[in-house]
RONU-923009 format. One record per residue (C-alpha): x, y, z. Coordinates in steps of 0.02 Angstrom, whole numbers, plus 50000, padded with zeros to 5 digits. Layout:
RONU-923009
x X, y Y, z Z .
...
END
This chain:
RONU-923009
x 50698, y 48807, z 50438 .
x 50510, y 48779, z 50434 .
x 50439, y 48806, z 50584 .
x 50361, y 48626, z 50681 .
x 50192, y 48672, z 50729 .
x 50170, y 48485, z 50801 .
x 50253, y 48560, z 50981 .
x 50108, y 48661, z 51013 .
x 50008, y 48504, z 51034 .
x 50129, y 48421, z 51119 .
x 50195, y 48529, z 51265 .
x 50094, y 48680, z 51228 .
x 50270, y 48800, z 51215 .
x 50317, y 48877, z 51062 .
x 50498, y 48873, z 50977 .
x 50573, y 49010, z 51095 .
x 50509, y 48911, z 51266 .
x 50325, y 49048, z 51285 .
x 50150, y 48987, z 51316 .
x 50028, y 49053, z 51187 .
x 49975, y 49207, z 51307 .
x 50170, y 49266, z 51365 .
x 50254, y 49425, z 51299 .
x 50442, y 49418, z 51251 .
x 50533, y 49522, z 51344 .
x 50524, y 49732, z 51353 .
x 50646, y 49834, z 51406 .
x 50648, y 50023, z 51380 .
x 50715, y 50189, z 51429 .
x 50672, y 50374, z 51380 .
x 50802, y 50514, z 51386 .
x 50941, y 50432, z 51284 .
x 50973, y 50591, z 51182 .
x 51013, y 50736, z 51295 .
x 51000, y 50829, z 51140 .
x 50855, y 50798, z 51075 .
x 50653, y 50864, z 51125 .
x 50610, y 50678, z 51147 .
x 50715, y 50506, z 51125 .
x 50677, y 50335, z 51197 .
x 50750, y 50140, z 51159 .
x 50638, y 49995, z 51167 .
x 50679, y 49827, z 51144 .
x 50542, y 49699, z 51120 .
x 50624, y 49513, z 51117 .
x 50760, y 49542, z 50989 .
x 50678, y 49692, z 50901 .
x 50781, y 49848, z 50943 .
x 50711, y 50031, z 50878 .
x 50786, y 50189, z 50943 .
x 50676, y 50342, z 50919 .
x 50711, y 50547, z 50918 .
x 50583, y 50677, z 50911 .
x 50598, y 50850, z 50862 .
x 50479, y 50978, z 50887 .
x 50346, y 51034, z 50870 .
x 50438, y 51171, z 50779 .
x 50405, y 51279, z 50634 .
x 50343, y 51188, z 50486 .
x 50479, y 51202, z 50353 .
x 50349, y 51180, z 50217 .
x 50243, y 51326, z 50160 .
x 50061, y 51307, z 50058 .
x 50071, y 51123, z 50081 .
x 50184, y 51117, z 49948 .
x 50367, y 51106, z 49909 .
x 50508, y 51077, z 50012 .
x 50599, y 51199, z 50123 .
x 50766, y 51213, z 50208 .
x 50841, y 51055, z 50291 .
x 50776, y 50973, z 50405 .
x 50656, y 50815, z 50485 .
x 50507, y 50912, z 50393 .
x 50573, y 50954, z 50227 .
x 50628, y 50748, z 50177 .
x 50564, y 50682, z 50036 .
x 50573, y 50517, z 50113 .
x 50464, y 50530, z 50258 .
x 50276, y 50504, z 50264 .
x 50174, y 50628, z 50356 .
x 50001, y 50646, z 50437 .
x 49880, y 50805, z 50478 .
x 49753, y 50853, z 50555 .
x 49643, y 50986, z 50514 .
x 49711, y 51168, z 50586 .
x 49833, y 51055, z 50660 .
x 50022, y 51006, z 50676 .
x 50106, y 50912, z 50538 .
x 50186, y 50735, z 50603 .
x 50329, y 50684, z 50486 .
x 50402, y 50498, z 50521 .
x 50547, y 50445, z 50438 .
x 50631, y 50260, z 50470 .
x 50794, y 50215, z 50460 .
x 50840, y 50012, z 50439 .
x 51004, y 49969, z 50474 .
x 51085, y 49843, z 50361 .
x 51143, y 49738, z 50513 .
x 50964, y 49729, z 50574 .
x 50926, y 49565, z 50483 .
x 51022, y 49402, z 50448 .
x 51029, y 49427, z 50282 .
x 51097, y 49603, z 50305 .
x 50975, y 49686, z 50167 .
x 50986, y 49861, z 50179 .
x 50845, y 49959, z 50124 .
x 50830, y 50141, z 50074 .
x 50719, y 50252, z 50144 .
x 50642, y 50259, z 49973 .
x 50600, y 50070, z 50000 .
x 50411, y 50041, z 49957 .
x 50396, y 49933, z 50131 .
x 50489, y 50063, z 50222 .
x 50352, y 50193, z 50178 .
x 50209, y 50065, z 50224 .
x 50284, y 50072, z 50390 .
x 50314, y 50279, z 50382 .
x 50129, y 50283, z 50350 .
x 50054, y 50155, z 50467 .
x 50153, y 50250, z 50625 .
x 50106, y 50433, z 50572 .
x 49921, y 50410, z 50529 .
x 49909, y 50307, z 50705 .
x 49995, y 50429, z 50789 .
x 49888, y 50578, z 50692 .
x 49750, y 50489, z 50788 .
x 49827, y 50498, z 50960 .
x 49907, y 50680, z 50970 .
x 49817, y 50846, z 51013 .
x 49907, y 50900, z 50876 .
x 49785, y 51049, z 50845 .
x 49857, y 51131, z 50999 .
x 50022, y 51164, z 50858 .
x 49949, y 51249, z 50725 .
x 50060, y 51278, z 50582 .
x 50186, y 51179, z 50655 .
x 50294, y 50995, z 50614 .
x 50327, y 50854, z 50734 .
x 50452, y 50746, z 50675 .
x 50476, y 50580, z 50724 .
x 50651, y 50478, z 50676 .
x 50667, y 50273, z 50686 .
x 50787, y 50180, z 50685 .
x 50796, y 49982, z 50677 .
x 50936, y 49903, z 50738 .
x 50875, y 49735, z 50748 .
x 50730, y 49643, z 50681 .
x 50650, y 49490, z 50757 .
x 50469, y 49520, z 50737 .
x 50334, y 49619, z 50783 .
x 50421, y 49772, z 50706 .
x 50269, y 49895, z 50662 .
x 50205, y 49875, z 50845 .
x 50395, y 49896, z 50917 .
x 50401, y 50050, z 50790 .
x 50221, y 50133, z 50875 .
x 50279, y 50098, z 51034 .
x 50437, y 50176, z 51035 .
x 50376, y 50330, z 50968 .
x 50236, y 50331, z 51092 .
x 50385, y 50331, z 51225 .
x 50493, y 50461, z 51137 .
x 50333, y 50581, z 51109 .
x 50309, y 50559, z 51308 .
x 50495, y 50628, z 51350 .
x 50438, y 50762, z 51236 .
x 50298, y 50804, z 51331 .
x 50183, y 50821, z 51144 .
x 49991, y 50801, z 51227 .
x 49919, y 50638, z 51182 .
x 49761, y 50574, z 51231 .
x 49817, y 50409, z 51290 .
x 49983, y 50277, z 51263 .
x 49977, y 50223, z 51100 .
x 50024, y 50046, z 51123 .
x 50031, y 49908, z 50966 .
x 50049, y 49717, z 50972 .
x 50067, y 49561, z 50867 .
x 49938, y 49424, z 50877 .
x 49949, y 49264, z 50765 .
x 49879, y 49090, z 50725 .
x 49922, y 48914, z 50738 .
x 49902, y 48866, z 50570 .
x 49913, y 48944, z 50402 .
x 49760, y 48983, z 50272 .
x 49790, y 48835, z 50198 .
x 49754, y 48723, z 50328 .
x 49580, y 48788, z 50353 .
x 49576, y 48728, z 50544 .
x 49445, y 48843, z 50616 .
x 49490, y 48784, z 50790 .
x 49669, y 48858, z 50804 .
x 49733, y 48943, z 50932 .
x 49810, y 49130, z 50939 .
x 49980, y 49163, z 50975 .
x 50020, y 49335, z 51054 .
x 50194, y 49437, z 51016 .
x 50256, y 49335, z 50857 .
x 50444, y 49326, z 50843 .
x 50515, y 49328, z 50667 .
x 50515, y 49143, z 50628 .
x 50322, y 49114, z 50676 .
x 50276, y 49292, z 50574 .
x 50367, y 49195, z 50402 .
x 50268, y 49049, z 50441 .
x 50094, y 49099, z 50524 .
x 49948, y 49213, z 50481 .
x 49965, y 49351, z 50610 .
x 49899, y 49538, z 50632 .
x 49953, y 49695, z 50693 .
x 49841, y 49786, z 50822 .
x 49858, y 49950, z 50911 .
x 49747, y 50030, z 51049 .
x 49765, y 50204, z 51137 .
x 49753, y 50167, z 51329 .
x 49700, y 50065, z 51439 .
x 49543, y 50061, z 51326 .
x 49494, y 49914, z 51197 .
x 49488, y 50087, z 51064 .
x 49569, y 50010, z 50900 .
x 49696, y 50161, z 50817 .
x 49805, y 50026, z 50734 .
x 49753, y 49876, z 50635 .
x 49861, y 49803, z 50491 .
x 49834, y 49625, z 50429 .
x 49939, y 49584, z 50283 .
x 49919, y 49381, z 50289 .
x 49772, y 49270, z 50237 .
x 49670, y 49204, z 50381 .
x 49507, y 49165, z 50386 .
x 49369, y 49269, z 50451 .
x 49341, y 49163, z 50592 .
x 49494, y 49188, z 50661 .
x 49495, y 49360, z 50664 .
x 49392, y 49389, z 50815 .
x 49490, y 49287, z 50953 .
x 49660, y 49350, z 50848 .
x 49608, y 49530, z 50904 .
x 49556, y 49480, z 51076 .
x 49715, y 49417, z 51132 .
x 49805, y 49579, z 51042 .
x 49709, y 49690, z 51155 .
x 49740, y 49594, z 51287 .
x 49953, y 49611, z 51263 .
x 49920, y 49792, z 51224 .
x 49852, y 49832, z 51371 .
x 50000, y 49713, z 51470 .
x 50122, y 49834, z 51357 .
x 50049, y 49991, z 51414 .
x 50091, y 49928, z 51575 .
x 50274, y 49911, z 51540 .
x 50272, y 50087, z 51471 .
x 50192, y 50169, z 51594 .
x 50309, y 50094, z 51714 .
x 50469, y 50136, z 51619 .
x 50393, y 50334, z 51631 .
x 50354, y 50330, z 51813 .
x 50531, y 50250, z 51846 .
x 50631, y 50377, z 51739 .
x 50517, y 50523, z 51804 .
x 50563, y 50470, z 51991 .
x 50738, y 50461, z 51945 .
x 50737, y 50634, z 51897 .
x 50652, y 50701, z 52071 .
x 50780, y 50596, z 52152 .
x 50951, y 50658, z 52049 .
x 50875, y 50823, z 52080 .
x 50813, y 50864, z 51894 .
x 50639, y 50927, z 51929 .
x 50536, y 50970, z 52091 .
x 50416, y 50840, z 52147 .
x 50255, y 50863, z 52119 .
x 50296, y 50984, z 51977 .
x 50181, y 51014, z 51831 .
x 50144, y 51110, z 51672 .
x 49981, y 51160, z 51637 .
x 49905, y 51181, z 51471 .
x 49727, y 51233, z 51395 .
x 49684, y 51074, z 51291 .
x 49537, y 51153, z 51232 .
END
């Protein structure tokens, strides 16, 4: 169903009830995989990724070439990112086939798959002191469960959360958000408004971007644009993307703080406690 655009004008909501400027709903939790290094679940509106993380551990790949034993490091299908004298980050995603309506499953071999393989692991190359792990692989595992928009940015952000519970050294939260238009290319309105957080109906319908920043900072790590919008647009597009990321990293860094103070409460670490570590 084409999506009416004539409701913006007339009560200023969009198709799901939010003002131009209102995030869809986060909810997330770390520690879901007791047996895992790191493992968190976000949900962002109706998008739901899991993520595991293993490592850092030995690489399984030797020369920079070949593959090794099993394992996270030694898929073909995943995309990794170095840095120089540095750790290896290997993500691999994993669609479900009951994550769309049309229940398309795609292989991990899937060429928009390993867009989104690449997109995460150079922005998260960009993030991680990963030279403190020479010689070393990070692995980082998606999985979508459900799709509803905004998936790349639900995709960073999840790892960002699962790479926390970790405890890899990052400079920052790597947070990512959707920002969008109010008309298409075609219409060639200058004077139309952004939309932050697209759901999936507005993304198949609207001109829309995909912006990450590391902190609390306006520091782009993450910017994918795969629509047609003119130049003009751009600007206030990114504006308003910054301006969710850095309402995101809120909601992450409160989803830490809560989970770490139910730990000192159950008992599970000593307040106060810390690990310290040369990041030199």
């Amino acid at each position: 169903m084409p999506l009416d655009t004539s409701t913006y004008n007339l009560a200023l909501l969009r198709v799901d009830g939010r003002r131009w400027n209102d995030l869809r709903r986060l909810h997330g939790q770390i520690r879901t995989q007791a047996a895992a290094d790191g493992s968190s679940y976000l949900e962002m509106g109706n998008t739901k990724v899991m993520c595991v993380v293993t490592g850092p551990s030995e690489s399984a790949r030797r020369g920079g070439a070949g593959g090794g034993a099993g394992g996270p490091a030694a898929s073909s299908s995943s995309s990794t990112a170095t840095t120089p004298n540095g750790a290896e980050i290997a993500v691999t995603i994993v669609t479900g086939g009951f994550s769309t309506v049309d229940r398309k499953k795609r292989s991990r071999t899937d060429k928009r798959v390993q867009e989104l393989q690449a997109g995460v692991a150079k922005a998260l190359a960009g993030a991680l002191h990963a030279h403190l792990y020479p010689r070393s692989t990070i692995a980082v595992s998606l999985h979508v469960l459900s799709q509803d928009g905004s998936l790349l940015a639900c995709l960073v952000n999840a790892s960002t959360l699962a790479l926390v519970d970790a405890g890899v050294p990052m400079t920052d939260y790597l947070v990512a958000c959707t920002a969008g238009s109010t008309s298409g290319h075609g219409a060639g309105d200058e004077g139309a408004d952004p939309l932050l957080d697209l759901n999936g109906q507005e993304e198949q319908e609207l001109p829309f971007l995909t912006l990450g920043t590391l902190g609390a900072t306006d520091r782009v790590a993450l910017l994918v644009c795969e629509s047609r919008v003119q130049v003009g647009r751009l600007e206030g597009m990114m504006a308003v993307a910054a301006d969710g990321c850095g309402h995101i990293r809120a909601a992450l860094d409160r989803i830490v703080r809560d989970k770490g103070a139910q730990m000192v409460r159950e008992g599970a670490i000593a307040k106060g406690e810390s690990i310290g570590m040369d990041l030199d």
